[in-house]
Kinemage of the C-alpha trace (Angstrom):
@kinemage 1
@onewidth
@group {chain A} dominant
@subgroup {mainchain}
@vectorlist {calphas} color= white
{ca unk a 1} P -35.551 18.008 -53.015
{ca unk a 2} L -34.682 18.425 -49.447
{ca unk a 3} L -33.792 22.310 -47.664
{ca unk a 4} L -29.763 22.076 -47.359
{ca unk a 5} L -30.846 22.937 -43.215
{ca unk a 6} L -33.493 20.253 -43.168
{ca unk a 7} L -30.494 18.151 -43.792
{ca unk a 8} L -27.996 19.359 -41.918
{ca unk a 9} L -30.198 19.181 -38.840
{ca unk a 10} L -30.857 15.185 -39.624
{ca unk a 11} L -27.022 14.557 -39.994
{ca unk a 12} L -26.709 16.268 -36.546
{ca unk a 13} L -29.268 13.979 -34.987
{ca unk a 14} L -28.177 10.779 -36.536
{ca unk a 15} L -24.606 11.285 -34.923
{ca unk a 16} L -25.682 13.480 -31.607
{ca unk a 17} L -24.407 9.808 -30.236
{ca unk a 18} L -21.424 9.538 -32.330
{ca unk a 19} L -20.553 7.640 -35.425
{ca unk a 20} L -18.041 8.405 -38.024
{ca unk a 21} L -20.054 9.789 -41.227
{ca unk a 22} L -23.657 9.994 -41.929
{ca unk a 23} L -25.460 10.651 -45.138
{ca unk a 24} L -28.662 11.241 -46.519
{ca unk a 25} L -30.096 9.655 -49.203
{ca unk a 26} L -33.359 11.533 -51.098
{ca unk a 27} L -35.113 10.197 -53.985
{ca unk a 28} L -38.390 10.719 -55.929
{ca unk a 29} L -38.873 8.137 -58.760
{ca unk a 30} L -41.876 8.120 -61.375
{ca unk a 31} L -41.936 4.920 -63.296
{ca unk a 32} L -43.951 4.017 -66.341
{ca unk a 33} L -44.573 0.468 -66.960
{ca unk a 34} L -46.896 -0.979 -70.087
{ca unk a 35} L -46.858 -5.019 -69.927
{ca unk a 36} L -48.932 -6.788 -72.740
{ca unk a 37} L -49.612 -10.562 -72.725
{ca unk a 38} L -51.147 -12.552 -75.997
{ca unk a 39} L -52.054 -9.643 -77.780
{ca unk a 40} L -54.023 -7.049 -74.466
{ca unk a 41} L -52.644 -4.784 -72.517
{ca unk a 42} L -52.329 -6.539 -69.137
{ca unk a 43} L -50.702 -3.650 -66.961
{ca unk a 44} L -50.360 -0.048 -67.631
{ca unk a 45} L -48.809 1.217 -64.361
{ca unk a 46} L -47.684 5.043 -63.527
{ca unk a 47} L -47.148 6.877 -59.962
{ca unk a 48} L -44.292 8.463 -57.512
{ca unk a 49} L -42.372 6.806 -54.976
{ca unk a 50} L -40.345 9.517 -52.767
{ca unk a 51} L -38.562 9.129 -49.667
{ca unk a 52} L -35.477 9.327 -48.137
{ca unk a 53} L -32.729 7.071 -46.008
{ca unk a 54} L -29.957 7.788 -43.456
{ca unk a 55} L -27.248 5.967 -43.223
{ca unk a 56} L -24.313 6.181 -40.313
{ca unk a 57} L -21.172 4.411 -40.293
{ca unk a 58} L -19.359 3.737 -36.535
{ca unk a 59} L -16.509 1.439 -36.284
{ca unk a 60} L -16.903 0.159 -40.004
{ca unk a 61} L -20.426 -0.839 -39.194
{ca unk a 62} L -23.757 0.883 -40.842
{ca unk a 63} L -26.937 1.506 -39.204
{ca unk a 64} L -29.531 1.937 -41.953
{ca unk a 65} L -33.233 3.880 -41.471
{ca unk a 66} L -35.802 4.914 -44.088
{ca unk a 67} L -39.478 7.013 -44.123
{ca unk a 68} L -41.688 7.968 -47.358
{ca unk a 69} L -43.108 10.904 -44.679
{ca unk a 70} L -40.903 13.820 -45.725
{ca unk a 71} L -42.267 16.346 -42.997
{ca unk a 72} L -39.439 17.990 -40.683
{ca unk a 73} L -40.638 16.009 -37.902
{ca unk a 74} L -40.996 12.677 -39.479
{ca unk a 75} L -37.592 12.927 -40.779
{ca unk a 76} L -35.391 13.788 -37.783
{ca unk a 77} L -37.330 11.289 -35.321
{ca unk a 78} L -36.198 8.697 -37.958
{ca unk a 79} L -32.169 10.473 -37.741
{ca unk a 80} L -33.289 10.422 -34.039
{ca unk a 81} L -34.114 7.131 -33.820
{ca unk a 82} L -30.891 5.978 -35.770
{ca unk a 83} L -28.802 7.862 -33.731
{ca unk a 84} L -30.097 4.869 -30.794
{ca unk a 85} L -28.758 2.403 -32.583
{ca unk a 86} L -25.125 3.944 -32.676
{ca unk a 87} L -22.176 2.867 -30.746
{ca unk a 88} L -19.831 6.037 -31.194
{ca unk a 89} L -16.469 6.613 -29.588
{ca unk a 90} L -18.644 10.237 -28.457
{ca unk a 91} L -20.974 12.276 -29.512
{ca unk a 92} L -20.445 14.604 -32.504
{ca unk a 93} L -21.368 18.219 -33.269
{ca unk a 94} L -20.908 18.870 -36.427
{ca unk a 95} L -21.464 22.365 -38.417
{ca unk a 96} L -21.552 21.426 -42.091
{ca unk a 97} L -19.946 23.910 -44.925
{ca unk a 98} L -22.163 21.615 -48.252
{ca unk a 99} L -19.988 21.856 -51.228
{ca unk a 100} L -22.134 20.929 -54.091
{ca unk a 101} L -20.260 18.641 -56.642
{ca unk a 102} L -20.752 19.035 -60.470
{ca unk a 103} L -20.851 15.931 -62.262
{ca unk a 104} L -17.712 15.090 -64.674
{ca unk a 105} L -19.649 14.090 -67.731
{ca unk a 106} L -23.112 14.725 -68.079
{ca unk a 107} L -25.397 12.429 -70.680
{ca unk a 108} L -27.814 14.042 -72.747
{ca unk a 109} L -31.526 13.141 -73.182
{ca unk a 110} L -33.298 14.045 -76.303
{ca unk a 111} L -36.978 12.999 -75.699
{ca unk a 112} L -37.791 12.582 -71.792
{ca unk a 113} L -40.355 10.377 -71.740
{ca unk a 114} L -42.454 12.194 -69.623
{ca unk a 115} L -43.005 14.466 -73.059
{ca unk a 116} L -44.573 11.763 -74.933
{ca unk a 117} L -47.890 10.236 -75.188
{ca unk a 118} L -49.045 7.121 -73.114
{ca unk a 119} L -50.732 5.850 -76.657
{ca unk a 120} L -47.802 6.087 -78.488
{ca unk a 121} L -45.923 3.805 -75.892
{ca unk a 122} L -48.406 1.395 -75.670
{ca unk a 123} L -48.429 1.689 -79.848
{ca unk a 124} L -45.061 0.094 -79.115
{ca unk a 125} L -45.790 -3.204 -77.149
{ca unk a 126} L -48.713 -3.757 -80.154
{ca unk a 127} L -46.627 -3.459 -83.004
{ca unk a 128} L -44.389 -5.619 -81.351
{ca unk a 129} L -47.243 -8.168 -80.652
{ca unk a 130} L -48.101 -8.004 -83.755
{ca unk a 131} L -44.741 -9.048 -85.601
{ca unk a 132} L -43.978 -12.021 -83.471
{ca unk a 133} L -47.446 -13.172 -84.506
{ca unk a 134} L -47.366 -12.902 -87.587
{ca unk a 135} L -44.323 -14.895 -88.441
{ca unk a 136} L -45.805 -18.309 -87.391
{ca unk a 137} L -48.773 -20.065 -86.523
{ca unk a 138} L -46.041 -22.741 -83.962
{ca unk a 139} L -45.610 -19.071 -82.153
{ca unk a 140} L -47.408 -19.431 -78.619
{ca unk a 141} L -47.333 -16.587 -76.934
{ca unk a 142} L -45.513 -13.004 -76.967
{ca unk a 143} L -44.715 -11.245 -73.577
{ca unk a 144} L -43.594 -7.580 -74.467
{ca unk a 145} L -42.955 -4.644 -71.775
{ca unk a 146} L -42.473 -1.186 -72.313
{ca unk a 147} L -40.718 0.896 -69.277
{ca unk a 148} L -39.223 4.042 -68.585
{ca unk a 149} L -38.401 5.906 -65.036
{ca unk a 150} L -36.683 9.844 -63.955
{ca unk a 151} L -35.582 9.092 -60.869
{ca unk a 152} L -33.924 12.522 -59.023
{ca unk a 153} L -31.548 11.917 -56.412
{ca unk a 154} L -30.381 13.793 -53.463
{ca unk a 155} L -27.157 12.994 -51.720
{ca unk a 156} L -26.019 14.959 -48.149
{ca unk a 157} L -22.912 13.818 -46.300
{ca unk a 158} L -20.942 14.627 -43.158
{ca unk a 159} L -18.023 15.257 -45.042
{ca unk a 160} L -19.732 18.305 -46.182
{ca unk a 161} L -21.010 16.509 -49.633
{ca unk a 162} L -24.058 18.087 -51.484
{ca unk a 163} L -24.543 16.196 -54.833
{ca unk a 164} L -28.377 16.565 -56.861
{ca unk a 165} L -28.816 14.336 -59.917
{ca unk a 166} L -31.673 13.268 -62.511
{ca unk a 167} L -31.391 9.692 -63.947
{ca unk a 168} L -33.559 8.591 -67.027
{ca unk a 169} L -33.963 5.163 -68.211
{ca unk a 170} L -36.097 3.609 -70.808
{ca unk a 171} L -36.078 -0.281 -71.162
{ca unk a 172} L -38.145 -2.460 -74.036
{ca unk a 173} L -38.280 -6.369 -73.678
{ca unk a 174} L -39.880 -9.408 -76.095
{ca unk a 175} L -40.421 -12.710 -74.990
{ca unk a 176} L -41.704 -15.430 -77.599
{ca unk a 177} L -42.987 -18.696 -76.948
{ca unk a 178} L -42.788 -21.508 -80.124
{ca unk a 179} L -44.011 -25.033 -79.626
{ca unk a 180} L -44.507 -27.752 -81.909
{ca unk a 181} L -45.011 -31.727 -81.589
{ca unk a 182} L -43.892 -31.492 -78.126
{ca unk a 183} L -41.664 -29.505 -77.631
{ca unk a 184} L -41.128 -25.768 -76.975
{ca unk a 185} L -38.982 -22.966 -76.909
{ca unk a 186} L -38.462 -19.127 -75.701
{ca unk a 187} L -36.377 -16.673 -76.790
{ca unk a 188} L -35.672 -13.409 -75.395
{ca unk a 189} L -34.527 -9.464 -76.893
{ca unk a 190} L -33.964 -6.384 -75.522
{ca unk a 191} L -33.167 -2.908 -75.523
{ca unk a 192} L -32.481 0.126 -72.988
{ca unk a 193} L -30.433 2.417 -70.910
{ca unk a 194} L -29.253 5.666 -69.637
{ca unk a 195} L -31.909 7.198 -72.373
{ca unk a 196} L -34.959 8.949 -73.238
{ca unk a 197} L -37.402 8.239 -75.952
{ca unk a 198} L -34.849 8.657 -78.334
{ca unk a 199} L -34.129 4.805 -77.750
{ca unk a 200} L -36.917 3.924 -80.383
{ca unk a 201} L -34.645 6.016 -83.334
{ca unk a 202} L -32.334 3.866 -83.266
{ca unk a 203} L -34.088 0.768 -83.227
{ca unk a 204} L -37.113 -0.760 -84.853
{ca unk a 205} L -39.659 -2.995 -82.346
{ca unk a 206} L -40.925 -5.002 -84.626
{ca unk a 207} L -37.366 -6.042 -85.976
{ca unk a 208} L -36.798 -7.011 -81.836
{ca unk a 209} L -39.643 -8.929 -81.519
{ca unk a 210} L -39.035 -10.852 -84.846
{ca unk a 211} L -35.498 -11.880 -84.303
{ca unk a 212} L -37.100 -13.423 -80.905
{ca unk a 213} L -39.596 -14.999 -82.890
{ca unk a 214} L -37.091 -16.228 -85.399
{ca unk a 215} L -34.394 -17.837 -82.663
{ca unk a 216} L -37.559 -19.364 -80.471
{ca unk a 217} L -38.816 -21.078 -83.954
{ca unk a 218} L -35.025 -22.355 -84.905
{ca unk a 219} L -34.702 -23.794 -81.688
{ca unk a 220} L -38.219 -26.373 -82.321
{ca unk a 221} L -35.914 -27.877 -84.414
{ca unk a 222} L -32.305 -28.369 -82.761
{ca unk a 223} L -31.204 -31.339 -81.709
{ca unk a 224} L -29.983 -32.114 -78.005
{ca unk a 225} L -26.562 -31.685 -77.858
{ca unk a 226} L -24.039 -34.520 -76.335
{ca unk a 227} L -22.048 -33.373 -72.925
{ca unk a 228} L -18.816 -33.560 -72.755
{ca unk a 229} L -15.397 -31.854 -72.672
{ca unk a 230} L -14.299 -29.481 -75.464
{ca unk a 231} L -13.492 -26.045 -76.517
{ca unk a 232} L -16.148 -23.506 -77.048
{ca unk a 233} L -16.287 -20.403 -78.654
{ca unk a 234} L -18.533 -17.580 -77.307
{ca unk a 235} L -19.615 -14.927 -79.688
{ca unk a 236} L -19.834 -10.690 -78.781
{ca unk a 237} L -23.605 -11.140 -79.691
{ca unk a 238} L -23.931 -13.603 -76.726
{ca unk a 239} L -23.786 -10.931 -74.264
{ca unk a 240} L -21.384 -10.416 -71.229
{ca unk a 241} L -23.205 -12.917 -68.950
{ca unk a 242} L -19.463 -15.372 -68.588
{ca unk a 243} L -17.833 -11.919 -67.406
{ca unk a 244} L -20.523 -10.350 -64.982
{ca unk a 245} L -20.688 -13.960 -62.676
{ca unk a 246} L -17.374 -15.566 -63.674
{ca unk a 247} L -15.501 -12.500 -62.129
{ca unk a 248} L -17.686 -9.316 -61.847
{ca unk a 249} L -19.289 -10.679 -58.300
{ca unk a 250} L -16.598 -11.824 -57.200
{ca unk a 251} L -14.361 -8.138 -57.592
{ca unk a 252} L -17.418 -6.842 -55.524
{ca unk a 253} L -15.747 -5.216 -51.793
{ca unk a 254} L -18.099 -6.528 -49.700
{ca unk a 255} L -17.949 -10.275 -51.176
{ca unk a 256} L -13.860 -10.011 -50.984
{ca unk a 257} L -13.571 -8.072 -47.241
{ca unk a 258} L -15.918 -10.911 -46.356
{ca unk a 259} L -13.996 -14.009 -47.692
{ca unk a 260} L -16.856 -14.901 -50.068
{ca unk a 261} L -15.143 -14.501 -52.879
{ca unk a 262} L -12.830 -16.654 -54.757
{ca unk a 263} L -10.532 -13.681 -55.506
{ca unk a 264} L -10.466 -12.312 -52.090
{ca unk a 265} L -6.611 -11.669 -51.105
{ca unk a 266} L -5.997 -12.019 -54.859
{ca unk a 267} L -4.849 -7.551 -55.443
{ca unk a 268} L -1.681 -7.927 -57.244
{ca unk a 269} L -1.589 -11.601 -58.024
{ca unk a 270} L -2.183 -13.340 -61.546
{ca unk a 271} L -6.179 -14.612 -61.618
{ca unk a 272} L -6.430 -14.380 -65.613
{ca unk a 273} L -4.413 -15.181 -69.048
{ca unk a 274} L -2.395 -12.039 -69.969
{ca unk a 275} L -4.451 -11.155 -72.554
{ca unk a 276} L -7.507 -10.692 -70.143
{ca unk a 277} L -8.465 -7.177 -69.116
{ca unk a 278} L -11.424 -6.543 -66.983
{ca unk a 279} L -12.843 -3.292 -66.633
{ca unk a 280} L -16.227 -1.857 -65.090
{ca unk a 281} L -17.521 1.748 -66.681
{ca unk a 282} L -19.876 3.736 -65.264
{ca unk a 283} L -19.358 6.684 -67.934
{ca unk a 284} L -19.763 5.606 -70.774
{ca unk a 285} L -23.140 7.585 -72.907
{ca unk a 286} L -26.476 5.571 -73.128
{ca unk a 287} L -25.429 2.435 -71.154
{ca unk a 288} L -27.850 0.926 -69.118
{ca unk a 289} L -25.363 0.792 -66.135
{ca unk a 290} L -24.332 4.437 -66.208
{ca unk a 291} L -24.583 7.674 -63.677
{ca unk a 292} L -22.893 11.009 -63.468
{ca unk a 293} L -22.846 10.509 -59.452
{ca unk a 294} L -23.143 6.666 -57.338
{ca unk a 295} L -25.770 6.669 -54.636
{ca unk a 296} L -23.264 7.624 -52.435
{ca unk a 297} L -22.555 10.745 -54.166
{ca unk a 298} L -19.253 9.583 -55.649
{ca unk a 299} L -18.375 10.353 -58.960
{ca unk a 300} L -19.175 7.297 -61.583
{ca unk a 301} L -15.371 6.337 -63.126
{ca unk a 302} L -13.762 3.778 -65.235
{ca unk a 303} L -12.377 1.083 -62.631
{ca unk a 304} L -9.573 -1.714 -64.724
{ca unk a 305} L -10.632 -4.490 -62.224
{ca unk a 306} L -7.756 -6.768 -64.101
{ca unk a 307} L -5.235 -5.492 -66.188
{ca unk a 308} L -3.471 -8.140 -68.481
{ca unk a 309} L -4.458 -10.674 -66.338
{ca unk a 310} L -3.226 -9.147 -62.746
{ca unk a 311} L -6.395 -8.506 -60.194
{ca unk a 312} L -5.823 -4.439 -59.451
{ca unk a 313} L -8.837 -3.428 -58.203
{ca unk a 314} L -11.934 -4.264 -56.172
{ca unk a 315} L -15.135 -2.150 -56.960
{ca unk a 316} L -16.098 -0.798 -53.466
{ca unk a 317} L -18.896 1.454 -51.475
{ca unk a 318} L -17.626 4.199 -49.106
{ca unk a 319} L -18.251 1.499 -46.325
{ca unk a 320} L -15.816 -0.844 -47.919
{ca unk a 321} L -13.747 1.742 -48.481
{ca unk a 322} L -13.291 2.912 -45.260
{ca unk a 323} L -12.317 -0.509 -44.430
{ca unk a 324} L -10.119 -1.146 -46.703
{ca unk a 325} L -8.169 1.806 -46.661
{ca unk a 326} L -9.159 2.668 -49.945
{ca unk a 327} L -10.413 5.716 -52.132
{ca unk a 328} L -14.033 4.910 -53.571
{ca unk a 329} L -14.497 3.435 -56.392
{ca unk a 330} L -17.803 4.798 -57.370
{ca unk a 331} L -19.826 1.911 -57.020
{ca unk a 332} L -22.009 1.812 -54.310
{ca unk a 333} L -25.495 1.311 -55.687
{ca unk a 334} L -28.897 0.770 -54.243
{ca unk a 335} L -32.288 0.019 -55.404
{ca unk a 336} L -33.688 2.851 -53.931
{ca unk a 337} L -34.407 4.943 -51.099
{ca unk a 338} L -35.317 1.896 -48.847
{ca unk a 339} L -32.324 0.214 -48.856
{ca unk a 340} L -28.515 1.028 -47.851
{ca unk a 341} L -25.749 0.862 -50.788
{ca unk a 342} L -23.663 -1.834 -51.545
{ca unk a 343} L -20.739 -2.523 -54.237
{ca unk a 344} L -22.701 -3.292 -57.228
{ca unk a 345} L -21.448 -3.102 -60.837
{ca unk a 346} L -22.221 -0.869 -63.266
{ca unk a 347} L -20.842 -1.998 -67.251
{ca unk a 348} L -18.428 -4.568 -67.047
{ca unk a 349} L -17.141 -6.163 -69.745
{ca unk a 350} L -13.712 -8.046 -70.842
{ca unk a 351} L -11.472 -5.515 -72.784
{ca unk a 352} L -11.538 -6.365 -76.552
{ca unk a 353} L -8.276 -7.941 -78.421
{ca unk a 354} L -6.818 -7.711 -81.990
{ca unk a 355} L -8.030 -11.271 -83.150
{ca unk a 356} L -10.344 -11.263 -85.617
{ca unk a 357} L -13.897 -12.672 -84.766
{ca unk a 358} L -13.774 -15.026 -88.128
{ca unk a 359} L -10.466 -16.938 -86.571
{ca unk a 360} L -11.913 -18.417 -83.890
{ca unk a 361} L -12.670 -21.703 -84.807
{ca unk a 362} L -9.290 -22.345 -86.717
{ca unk a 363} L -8.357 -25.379 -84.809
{ca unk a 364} L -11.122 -26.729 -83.501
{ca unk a 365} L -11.917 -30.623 -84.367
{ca unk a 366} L -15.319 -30.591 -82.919
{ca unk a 367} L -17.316 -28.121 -80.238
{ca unk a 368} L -19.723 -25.355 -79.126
{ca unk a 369} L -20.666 -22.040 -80.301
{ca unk a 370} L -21.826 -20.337 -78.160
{ca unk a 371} L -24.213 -17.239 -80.010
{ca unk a 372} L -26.948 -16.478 -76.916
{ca unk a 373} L -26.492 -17.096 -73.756
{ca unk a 374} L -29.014 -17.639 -71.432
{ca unk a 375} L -29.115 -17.037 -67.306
{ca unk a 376} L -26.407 -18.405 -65.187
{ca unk a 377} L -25.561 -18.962 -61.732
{ca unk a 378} L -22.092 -18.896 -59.277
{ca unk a 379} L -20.595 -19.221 -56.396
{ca unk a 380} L -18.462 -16.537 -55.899
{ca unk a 381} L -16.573 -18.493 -52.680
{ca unk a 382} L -15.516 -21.070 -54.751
{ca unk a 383} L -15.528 -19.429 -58.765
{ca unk a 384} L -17.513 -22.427 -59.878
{ca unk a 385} L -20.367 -21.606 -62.424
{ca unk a 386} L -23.618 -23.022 -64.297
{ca unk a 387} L -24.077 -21.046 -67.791
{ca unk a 388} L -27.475 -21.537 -69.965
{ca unk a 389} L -26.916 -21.764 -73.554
{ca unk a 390} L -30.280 -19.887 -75.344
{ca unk a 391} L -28.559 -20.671 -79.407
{ca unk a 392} L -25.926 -22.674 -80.232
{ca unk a 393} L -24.224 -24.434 -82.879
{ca unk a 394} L -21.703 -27.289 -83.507
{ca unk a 395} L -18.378 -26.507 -84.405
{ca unk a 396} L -16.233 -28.944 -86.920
{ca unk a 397} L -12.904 -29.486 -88.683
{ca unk a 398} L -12.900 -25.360 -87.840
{ca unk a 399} L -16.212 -24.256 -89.294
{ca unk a 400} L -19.852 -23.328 -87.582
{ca unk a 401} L -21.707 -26.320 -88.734
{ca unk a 402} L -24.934 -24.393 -88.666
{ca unk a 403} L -26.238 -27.293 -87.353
{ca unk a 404} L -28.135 -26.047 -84.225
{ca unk a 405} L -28.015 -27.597 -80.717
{ca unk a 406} L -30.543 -26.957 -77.431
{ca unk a 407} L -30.029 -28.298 -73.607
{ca unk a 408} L -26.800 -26.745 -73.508
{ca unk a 409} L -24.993 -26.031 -70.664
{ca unk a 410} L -21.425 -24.440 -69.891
{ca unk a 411} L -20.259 -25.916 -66.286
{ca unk a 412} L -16.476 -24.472 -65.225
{ca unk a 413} L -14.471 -22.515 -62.371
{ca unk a 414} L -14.081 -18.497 -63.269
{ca unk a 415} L -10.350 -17.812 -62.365
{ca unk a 416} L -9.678 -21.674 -64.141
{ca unk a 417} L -11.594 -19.981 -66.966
{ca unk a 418} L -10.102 -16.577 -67.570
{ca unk a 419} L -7.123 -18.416 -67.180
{ca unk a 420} L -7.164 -20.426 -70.125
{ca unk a 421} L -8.937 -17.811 -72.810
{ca unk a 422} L -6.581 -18.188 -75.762
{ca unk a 423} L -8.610 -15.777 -78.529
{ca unk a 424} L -9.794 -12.593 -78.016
{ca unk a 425} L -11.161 -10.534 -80.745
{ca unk a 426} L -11.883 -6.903 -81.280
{ca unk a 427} L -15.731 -7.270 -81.587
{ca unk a 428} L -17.462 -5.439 -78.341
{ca unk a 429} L -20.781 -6.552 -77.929
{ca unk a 430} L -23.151 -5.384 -75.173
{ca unk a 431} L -25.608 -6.056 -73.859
{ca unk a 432} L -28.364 -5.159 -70.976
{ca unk a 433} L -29.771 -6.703 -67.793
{ca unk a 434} L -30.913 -6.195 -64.309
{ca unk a 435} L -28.658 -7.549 -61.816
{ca unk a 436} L -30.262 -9.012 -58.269
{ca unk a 437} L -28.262 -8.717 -55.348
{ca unk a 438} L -29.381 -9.106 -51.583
{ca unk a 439} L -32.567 -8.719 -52.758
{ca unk a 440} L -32.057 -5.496 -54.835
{ca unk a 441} L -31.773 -5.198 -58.544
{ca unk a 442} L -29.888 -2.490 -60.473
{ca unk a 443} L -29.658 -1.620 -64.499
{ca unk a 444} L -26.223 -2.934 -65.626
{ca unk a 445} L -24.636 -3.644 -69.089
{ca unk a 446} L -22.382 -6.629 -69.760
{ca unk a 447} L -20.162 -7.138 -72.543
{ca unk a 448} L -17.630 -9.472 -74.549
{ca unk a 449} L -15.686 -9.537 -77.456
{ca unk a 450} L -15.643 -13.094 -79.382
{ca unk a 451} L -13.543 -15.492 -77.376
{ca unk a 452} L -12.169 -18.949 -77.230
{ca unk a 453} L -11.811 -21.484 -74.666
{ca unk a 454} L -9.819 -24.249 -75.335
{ca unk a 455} L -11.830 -26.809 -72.830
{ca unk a 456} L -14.537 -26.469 -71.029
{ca unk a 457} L -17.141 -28.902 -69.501
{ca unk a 458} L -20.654 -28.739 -71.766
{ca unk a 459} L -23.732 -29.871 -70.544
{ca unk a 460} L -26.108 -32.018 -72.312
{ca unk a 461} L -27.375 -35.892 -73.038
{ca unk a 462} L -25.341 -38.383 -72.170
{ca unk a 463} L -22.325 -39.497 -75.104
């Protein structure tokens, strides 16, 4: 960590030309990462990346510098340097009285990972390996990755903010590869978050890599689904994908304050069905998207984005904040140490209902359900999205068929969306990602109950 002076003296430097707030940014990651690719270890990566970043903010604009040289001179030529790029009202001189801020809920980790073995790691990715393997000669190939990082942060800000924080994730992936007569298929698990070794107690690799194995084999033999119009259900296992780029982007500060969002101007108005409540939770124990502090130094909350249907909030940085005339939300995130924050999310997911799960096709002549989901894209200005299905099945005269459909597609506008949910059940599902942004990517968590949609476009073959 840095010397409280050491800090004080760069905050003076970056605003001896003026600005409205500075802060410094320290951070000294150690990552572990084990990749394994048909059955050998491929990488086995460890080391330390430290450095720190300065940020000041003048007339709601940020100037943004960064060095991995953490000697007293290196660090206030780069505050020096900063300061050139300033257009302040005047010059400051500031005397800073740091109050160090305790963090409101703190998450416990049982095994650090630092305290266990490289070979019993890369045990991990084998057994794994193995598993997939041996379920099927049609399986291809098997990707698994094992990673885990302690990051410790250091936040310093004009305002007299002194916040120090350790973050530990672990993360486990399987990819599996099936092919047969032609045709092929992936499928994809995973499991992490805000955890230690502990992770692996409470769930079982090989099971992971086998229920890959098993969805990339079912798919060899699905048939291509016909496009169309019709209602589709989406199940909690299918992750919170629909709710993280139908609306999560788009509640994001610096895509409203810009007009690149479809919901910018939208605080206060209707953008969802009454029964829709969107909420983003950086507190909550073991989730991948969680922090006792932001990288701002703000304390990580629970922020309802849209409550019964009515847009309330925006998740914001300090920057947007100040702009916006609004208290900080606790979101503003960054990759690391070489880049500036932004509004990012942290675990978003659509507030669960009373329905039950088993309802949810009552009704339904003929559709989609929807039990993975794959990647998606949208455009936030407009709300208009592109949604893989990874498993699905046919729904009709109100039952899953079973029958088992690929080349799936869900094509639709967010706000049109969220508008028309009818069904909402009380069965949370999570699940875990890394979410790109401007070029940086953060942990996150996603979730959503079991929901309905009455009509939505599906892509496929041609009727």
């Amino acid at each position: 960590m840095l010397k409280e002076e050491l800090c004080h003296d760069m905050i003076r430097a970056a605003l001896s030309r003026g600005g409205d707030y500075c802060d410094v940014f320290f951070e000294s990651k150690t990552p572990l990462s084990i990749s394994l690719e048909d059955g050998n270890i491929e990488r086995f990566f460890t080391g330390n990346d430290t450095g720190v970043g300065i940020r000041v903010i003048s007339r709601n604009k940020s100037c943004y510098a960064y060095t991995n040289e953490l000697t007293s001179g290196a660090l206030l030529d780069a505050a020096s340097g900063l300061a050139l790029a300033v257009i302040g009202r005047k010059p400051k001189d500031i005397t800073l009285n740091l109050v160090r801020s305790k963090p409101a809920i703190d998450f416990a980790i049982l095994k650090p990972p630092v305290s266990i073995k490289a070979e019993e790691k890369t045990d991990l990715v084998m057994r794994a390996d193995r598993a997939a393997r041996a379920l099927a000669d049609k399986i291809r190939q098997v990707s698994v990755s094992y990673h885990d990082y302690i990051q410790r942060v250091m936040i310093v800000n004009s305002e007299g903010l002194l916040c120090e924080d350790e973050r530990v994730q672990s993360l486990f992936t399987v990819t599996v590869v099936a092919s047969d007569e032609g045709i092929t298929q992936s499928a994809y698990e995973s499991a992490g978050g805000f955890t230690g070794f502990e992770l692996f107690d409470s769930i079982n690799v090989e099971e992971l890599s086998i229920k890959a194995a098993k969805r990339a084999l079912m798919m060899l033999r699905a048939d291509r689904i016909q496009g169309g119009r019709m209602p589709v259900v989406i199940s909690s296992e299918a992750g919170g994908t629909m709710i993280h780029e139908a609306i999560g982007h788009g509640l994001e500060a610096d895509l409203t304050g810009q007009g690149l969002s479809v919901y910018a101007g939208k605080l206060g108005e209707r953008v969802a069905s009454d029964a829709v409540t969107v909420i983003d939770d950086g507190t909550m124990p073991g989730k991948r998207g969680s922090y006792r502090f932001d990288d701002e130094g703000t304390h990580s909350g629970r922020n309802v984005l849209v409550e019964n249907g009515i847009l309330v909030k925006y998740m914001n940085d300090r920057l947007w904040a100040m702009k916006d005339g609004a208290a900080p939300t606790g979101n503003g995130r960054r990759e690391s140490y070489k880049y500036r924050p932004i509004p990012r999310m942290t675990n978003t997911y659509l507030a669960a209902g009373s329905d039950k799960a088993e309802d949810a096709f009552k009704g339904i002549k003929e559709g989609l359900f929807v039990k993975k989901m794959g990647g998606g894209q949208v455009n936030t200005v407009t709300g208009d999205f592109v949604f893989d299905v990874q498993e699905g099945f046919l729904i009709k005269d109100s039952c899953n068929t079973g029958q088992l459909v690929r080349g799936a597609t869900l094509c639709g506008n967010g706000p049109e969306v969220l508008r028309s949910i009818d069904f909402i059940s009380s069965d949370l599902g999570f699940a875990i990602g890394t979410c790109g942004k401007d070029g940086q990517g953060v942990p996150v968590t996603d979730a959503l109950p079991t929901i309905r949609i009455p009509e939505i476009v599906v892509g496929g073959a041609s009727r």
